[in-house]
C-alpha positions in Angstrom: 13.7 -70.6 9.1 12.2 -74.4 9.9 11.8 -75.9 13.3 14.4 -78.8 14.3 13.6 -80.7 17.0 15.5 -81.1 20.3 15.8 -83.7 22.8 15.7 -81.2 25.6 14.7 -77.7 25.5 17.4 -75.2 26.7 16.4 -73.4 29.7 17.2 -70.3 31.6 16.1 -66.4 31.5 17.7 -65.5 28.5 15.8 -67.8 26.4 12.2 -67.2 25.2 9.4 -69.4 23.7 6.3 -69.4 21.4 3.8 -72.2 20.9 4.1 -74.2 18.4 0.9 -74.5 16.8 -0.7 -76.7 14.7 -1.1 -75.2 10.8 -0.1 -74.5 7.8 3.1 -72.0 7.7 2.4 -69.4 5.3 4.1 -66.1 3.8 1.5 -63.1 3.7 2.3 -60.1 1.1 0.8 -56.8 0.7 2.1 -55.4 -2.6 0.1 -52.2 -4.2 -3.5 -53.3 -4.2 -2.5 -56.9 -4.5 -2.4 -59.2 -1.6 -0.7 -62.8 -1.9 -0.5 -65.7 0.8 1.5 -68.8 0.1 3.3 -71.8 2.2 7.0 -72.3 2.9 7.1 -74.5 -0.1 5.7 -71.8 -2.7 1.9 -73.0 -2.9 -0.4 -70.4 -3.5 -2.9 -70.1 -0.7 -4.6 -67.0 -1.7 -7.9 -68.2 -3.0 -8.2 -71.4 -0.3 -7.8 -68.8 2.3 -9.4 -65.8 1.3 -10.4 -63.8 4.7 -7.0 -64.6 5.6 -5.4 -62.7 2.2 -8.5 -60.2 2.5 -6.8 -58.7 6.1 -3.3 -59.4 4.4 -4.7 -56.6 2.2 -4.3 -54.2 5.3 -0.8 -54.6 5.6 1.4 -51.8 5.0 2.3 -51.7 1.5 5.0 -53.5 0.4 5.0 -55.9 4.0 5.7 -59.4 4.4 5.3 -61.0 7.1 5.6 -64.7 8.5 3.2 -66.8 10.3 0.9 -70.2 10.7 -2.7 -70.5 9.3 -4.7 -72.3 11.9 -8.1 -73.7 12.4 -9.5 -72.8 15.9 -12.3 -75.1 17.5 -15.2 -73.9 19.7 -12.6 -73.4 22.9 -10.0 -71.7 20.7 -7.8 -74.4 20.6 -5.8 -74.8 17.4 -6.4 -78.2 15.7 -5.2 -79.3 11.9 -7.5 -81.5 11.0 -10.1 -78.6 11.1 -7.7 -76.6 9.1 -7.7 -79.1 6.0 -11.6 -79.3 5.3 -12.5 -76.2 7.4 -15.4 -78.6 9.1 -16.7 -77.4 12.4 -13.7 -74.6 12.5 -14.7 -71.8 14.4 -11.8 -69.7 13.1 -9.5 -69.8 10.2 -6.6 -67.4 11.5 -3.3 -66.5 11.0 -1.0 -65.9 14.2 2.5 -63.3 12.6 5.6 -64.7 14.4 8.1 -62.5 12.0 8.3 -59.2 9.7 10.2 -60.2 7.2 10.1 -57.4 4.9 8.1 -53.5 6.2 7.4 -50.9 3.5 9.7 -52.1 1.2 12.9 -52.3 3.9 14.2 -55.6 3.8 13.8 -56.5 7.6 15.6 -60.2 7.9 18.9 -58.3 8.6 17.6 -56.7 11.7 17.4 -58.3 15.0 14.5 -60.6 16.1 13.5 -58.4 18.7 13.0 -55.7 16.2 11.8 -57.7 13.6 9.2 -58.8 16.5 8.5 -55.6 17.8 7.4 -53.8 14.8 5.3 -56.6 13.9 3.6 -56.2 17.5 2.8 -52.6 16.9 1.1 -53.6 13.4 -1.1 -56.6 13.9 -3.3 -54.4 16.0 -4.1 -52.1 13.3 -5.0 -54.9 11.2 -8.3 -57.5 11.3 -8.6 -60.3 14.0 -7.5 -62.7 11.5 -4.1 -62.0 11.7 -2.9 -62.3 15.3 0.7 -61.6 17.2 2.2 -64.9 18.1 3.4 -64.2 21.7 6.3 -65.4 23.2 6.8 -66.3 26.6 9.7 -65.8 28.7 8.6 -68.3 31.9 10.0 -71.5 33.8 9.9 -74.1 30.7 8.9 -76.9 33.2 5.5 -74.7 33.5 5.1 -74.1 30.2 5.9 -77.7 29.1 3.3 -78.2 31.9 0.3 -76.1 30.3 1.5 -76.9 27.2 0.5 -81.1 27.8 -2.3 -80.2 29.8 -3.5 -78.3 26.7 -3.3 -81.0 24.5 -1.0 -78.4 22.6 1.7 -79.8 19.7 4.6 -78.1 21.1 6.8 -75.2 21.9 9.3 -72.8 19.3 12.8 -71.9 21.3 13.5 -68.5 19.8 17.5 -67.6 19.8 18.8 -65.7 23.6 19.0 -61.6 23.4 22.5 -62.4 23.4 23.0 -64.6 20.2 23.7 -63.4 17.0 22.2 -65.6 14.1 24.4 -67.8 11.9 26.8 -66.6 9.5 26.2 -68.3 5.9 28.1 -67.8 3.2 28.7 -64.4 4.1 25.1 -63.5 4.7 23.2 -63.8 7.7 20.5 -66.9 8.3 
């Protein structure tokens, strides 16, 4: 799914957030002995970013998961323009916010939280390449808060426990 912006960020305990960092959003596969990265928009990033396919590679078989590809500086901060020559990155990772398929079980039809949890149990296994996107589940006046005082691009509302996603054309979103 892609980001739309809001004017005001709901608030309250039921909802959760995630940075929103600066990258390129990518699809990683691990398929047999065959690993595959590529953006939302179908471009193959396999060769450009080739430690990130190598730990793709450690996936499950038949896994796919959803993430950003992002440059890190010397203090760990995520910057893009780093990310498009490589320069003085320190890092090339990629932080896995969704699961969208596990060993060959289609996983978009189960909840987030699932989705999300099984993911969390994985990356660990896995390089330090590929890194769990956290969420956070705080006051967003603090969070908006670190997030400006970190020079950060944003925030990612992820749907309350309590929502189901969309129904679209008889499928879920």
């Amino acid at each position: 799914m892609l980001c739309e912006s809001a004017e005001r960020p709901p608030e309250g305990r039921e909802w959760r957030y995630e940075l929103k960092l600066d990258g390129f959003r990518a699809i990683g596969r691990k398929s047999g002995r065959s690993a595959q990265l590529w953006s939302r928009n179908q471009k193959d990033f396999t060769r450009r970013f080739r430690h990130v396919t190598k730990a793709i590679a450690d996936l499950p078989n038949d896994t796919i998961i959803d993430g950003e590809i992002v440059a890190l500086d010397k203090n760990g901060k995520p910057l893009f323009n780093l990310l498009q020559g490589f320069g003085d990155a320190q890092a090339i990772v990629f932080y896995a916010f969704d699961m969208l398929m596990l060993q060959g079980k289609d996983a978009r039809l189960w909840p987030l939280e699932d989705r999300r949890e099984q993911l969390r149990e994985i990356v660990p296994t896995l390089p330090d390449t590929i890194r769990y996107s956290e969420t956070f589940n705080v006051a967003l006046p603090d969070l908006m808060r670190a997030v400006r005082k970190n020079q950060l691009e944003g925030i990612v509302i992820l749907l309350p426990l309590e929502v189901e996603p969309p129904i679209v054309q008889g499928r879920e979103a």
